[in-house]
C-alpha positions in Angstrom: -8.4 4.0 -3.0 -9.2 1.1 -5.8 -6.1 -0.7 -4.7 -7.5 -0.8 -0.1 -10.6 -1.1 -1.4 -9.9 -4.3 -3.9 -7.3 -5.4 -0.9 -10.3 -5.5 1.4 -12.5 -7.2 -1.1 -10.0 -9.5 -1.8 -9.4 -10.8 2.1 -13.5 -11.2 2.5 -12.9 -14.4 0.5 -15.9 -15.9 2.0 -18.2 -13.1 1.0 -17.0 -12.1 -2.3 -17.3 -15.8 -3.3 -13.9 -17.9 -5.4 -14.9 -16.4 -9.1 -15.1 -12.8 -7.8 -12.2 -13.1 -5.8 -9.9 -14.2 -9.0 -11.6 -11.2 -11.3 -10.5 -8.4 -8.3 -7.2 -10.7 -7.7 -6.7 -10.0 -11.8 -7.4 -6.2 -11.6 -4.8 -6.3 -8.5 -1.8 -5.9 -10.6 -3.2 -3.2 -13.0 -4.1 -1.1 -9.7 -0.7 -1.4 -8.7 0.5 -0.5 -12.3 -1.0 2.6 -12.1 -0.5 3.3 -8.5 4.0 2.8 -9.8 3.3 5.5 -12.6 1.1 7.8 -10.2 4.5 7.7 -7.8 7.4 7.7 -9.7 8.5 10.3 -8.6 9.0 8.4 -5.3 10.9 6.0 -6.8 13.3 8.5 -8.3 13.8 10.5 -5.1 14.4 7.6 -3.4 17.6 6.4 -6.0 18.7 9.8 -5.9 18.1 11.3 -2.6 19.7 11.1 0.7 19.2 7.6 2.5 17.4 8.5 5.7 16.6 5.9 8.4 12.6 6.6 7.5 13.5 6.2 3.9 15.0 3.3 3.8 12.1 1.8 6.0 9.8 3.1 3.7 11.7 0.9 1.2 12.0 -2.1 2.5 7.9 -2.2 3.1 7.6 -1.3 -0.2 9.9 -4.3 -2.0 8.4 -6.3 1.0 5.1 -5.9 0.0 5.5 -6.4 -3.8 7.5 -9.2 -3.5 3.9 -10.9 -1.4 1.9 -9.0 -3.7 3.7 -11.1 -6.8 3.5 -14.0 -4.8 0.1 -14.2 -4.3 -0.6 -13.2 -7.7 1.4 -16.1 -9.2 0.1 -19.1 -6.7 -3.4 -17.5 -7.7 -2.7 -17.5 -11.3 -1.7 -21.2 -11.2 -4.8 -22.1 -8.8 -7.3 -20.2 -10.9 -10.4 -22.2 -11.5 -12.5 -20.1 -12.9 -10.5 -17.2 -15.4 -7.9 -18.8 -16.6 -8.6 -22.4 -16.4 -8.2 -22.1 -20.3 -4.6 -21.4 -19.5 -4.2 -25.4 -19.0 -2.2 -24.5 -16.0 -4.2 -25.2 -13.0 -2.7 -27.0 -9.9 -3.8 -28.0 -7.0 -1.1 -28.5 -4.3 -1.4 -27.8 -0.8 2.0 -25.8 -0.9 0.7 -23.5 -3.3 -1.8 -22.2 -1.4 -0.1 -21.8 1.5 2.3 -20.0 -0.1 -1.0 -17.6 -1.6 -2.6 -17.5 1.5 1.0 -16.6 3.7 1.7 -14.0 0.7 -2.2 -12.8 1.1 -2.1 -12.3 4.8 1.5 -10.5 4.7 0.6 -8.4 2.0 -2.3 -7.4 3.6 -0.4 -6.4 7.0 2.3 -5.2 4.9 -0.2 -2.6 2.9 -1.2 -1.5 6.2 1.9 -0.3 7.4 2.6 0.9 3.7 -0.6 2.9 3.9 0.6 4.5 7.8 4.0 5.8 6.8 2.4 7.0 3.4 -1.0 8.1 4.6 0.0 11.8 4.9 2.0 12.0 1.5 -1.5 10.9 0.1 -3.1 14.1 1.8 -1.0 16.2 1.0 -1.4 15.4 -2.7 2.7 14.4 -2.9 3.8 17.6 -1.0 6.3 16.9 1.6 5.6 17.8 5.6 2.0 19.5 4.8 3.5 22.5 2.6 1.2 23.9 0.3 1.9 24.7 -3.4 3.8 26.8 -3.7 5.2 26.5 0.1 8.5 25.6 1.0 8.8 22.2 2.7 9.7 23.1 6.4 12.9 23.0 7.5 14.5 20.7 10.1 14.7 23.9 12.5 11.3 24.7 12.2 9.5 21.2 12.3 11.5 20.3 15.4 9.4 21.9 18.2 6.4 21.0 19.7 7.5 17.4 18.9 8.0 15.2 15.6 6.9 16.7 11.7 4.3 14.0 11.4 3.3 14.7 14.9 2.2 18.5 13.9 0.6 19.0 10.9 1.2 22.7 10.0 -0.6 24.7 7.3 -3.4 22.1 6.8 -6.8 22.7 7.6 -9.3 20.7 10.4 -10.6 19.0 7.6 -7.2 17.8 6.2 -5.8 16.8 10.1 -8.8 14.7 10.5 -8.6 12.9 7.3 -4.7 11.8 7.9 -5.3 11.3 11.3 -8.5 8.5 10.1 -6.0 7.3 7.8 -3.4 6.3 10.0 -6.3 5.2 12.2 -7.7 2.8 9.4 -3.7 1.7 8.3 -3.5 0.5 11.9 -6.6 -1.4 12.2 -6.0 -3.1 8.6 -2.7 -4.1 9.8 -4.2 -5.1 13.3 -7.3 -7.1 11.3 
């Protein structure tokens, strides 16, 4: 949630104002520290596991979007005028910020799709396919009628189908905006 929100807060440039925009720009990367160690898990599965289609998708978003999160972090470091102008590294060339802003603005589309094809592992709390603790994931079999697994959302409560279905809602617009 610190990491959409700080996104969000980030692209309102013109309302958070330059200095505030460089102190959430700096938190950025410790967000995204801590969002690695919260899913390593996912990591791991995904060097071990089986390649699916979806997997592999899921992938490339993810190395797509940290290589503009980087990106953007670097052309901000070297434009910072305010946090680290002790650094003695501050330039201004028109390149560099068209390479912060093209990293901002694909980053933030990028994060949205991110957020849609990882909106209902967040609900779940890391379960896979809406099992409970405790549950077995569903198989293939069972998942396929009645149309796609993400489609259904089985053993989850009113509450929780809501929330994943705002989330994908919300991942769409942010990638839309």
């Amino acid at each position: 949630a610190a990491m959409i929100v700080g996104l969000l807060l980030l692209m309102a440039y013109a309302l958070v104002g330059e200095a505030n925009h460089e102190w959430i720009g700096l938190l950025m990367p410790v967000f995204l520290a801590v969002h690695i160690v919260l899913n390593a898990r996912w990591f791991r599965a995904v060097i071990r596991g089986r390649k699916t289609p979806l997997a592999m998708a899921n992938l490339l978003v993810a190395v797509l979007l940290l290589v503009c999160l980087a990106a953007a972090a670097g052309s901000g470091i070297v434009q910072s005028r305010y946090l680290l102008e002790g650094l003695s590294i501050h330039r201004e060339a028109a390149w560099l910020e068209m390479l912060h802003m093209l990293a901002g603005y694909w980053g933030f589309v990028l994060a949205g799709v991110h957020c849609g094809m990882n909106a209902r592992r967040a609900f779940a709390g890391g379960r896979r396919r809406g099992a409970r603790a405790g549950e077995r994931p569903l198989s293939s079999a069972a998942g396929s009628s009645n149309g796609p697994w993400w489609w259904k959302m089985p053993n989850t409560s009113p509450a929780r189908r809501f929330g994943a279905w705002a989330a994908r809602i919300v991942a769409v617009a942010v990638a839309c905006y």
